[in-house]
N, C-alpha and C positions, 0 to 999 in steps of 0.2 A: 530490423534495426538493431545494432547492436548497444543496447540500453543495459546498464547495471554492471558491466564487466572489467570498470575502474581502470581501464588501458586508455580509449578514447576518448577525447574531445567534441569530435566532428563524427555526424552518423548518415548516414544519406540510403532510404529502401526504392529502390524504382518497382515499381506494381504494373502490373498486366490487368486490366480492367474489360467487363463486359457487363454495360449497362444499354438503358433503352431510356428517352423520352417518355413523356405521356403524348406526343404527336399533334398534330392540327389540324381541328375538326374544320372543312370547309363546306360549305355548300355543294351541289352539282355543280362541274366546271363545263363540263361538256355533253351534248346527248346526238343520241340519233334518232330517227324518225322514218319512217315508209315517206314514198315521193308522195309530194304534194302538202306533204303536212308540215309542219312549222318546228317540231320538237320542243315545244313548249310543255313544262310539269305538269303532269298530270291528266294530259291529252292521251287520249288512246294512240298506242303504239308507239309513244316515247321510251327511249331506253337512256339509263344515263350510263355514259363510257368512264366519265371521270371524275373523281370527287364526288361528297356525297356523304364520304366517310372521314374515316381520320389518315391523316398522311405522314409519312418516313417517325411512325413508331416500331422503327424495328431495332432489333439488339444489335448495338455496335460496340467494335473495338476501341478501345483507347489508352492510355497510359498516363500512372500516378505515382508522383514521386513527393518522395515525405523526406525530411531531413531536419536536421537539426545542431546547436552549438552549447556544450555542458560548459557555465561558466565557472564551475569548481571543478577539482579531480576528485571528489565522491559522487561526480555528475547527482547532484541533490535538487539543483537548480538549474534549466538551462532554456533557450528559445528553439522554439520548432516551428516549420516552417511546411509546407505542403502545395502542390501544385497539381489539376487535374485536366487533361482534354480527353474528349470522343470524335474519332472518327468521324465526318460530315453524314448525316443524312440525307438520302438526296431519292426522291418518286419522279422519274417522269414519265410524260405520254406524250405520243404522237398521232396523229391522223392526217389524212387528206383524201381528197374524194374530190371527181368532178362534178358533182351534185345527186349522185344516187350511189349509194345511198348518200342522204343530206347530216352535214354536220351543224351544231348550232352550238351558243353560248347563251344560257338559259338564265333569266334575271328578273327580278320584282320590281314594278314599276311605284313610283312614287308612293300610288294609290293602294299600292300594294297587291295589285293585279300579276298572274305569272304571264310574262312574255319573254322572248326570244331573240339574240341576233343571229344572223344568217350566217357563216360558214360559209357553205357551199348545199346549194338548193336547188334543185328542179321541181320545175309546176307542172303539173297535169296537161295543163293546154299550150300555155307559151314553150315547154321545153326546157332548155337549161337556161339559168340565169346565172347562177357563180360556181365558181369553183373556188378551193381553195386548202389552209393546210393550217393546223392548230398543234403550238407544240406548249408543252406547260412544260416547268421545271420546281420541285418542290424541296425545300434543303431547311436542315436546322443544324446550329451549330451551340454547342455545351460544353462551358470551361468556366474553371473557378481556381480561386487562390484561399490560402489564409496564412496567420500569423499570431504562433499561440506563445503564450510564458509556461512554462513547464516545470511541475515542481512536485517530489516525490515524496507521497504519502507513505513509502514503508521498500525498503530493497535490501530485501533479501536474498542469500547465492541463489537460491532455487524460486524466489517471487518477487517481483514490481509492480507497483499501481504507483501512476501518476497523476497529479491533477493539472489541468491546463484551463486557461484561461486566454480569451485571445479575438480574434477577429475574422471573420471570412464574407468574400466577395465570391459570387457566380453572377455567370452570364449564358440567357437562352434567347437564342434569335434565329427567326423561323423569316423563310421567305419563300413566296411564291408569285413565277411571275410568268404573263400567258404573252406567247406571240403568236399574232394569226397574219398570213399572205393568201389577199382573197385576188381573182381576178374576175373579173366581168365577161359571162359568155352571151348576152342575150343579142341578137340582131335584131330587137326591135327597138324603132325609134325613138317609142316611149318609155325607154326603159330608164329606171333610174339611173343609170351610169351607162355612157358608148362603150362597143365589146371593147374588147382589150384590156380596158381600164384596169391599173393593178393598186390595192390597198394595201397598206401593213400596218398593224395596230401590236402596241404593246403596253402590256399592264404589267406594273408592280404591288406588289403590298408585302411589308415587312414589320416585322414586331421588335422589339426586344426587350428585356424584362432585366434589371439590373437588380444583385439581392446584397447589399448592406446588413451586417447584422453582426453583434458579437456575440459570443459562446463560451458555453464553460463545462467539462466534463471528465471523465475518468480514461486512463490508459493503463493496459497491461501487455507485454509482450504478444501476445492472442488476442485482443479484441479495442477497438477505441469505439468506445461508447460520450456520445458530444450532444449537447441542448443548446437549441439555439433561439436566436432574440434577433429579430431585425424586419424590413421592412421591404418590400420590391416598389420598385419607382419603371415605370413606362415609359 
């Protein structure tokens, strides 16, 4: 930015940025299991494919641009302004199986018991019962603004410190959401669904964290150092 150099009014720095979330810790989304078994937590020979861990905490690109307007020409005084996005983060997974190996979505019942919904399964003795195909998609998005007053504690040709005082908003919002197309293979009579039968099921869940807050800190040509004061609202 060009700050201190008694020529300009108007300053604008565009930034090349490479940051990372802290990411979203979810449960097991998905597992597999040997035929015949349910892939239910904790059952011998369950394997979990997906989630379990933290998801799209990885380092992304994005771009920051700072700018600002000196309401004098000793720029002594002026407003500064700032703008920041990253790059989407985004995990996904796919699978599908005609029921061996078995895929399942694995969940805690009321009671708090671990049980399972079916994917695609095969039993030991009936043979195949579904098949089917589970795709997740995992995305977080991070952007923020602010709006500071800006006022020079000492500038000199060769040093500047500023102090600012001022306001800033961000925004983190994380979504994940599961599509499953199961289809029914069983010919038997009794079977919970006639063959054929085709299901599709779709789950959403999404967050987002809004941060209100004002701030007050010191700036030098090398370094802005900023304190901040506010509150996140869900």
């Amino acid at each position: 930015a060009p700050m201190g150099d008694g020529g300009s009014c108007v300053w604008i720095a565009p930034e090349y940025i490479n940051w990372r979330t802290k990411g979203s810790n979810t449960p097991a989304l998905v597992t597999t299991a040997p035929v015949g078994t349910q892939g239910t937590l904790g059952q011998p020979g369950t394997r979990i494919l997906f989630g379990g861990s933290s998801l799209v905490d990885d380092w992304r690109s994005g771009l920051r641009v700072r700018g600002g307007i000196w309401l004098d020409k000793c720029e002594a005084i002026g407003l500064d302004f700032g703008y920041f996005m990253l790059a989407q983060g985004r995990d996904r997974f796919n699978a599908n199986s005609n029921g061996d190996p078995g895929l399942f979505r694995p969940f805690r019942t009321p009671a708090g018991n671990e049980d399972s919904q079916l994917v695609a399964f095969r039993d030991n003795t009936l043979g195949a019962i579904l098949a089917g195909r589970v795709a997740i998609n995992a995305t977080t998005d991070f952007t923020g603004a602010e709006a500071n007053l800006r006022k020079a504690l000492y500038n000199d040709p060769g040093a500047r410190m500023d102090f600012l005082v001022g306001f800033r908003y961000s925004r983190l919002r994380d979504v994940v959401s599961v599509f499953e197309d199961l289809r029914a293979t069983s010919n038997d009579p009794n079977a919970a669904a006639p063959f054929g039968t085709r299901i599709q099921v779709y789950d959403k869940f999404a967050t987002t964290n809004d941060f209100y807050g004002g701030q007050i800190g010191l700036a030098t040509p090398f370094i802005l150092v900023l304190g901040f004061a506010g509150m996140f609202a869900a």
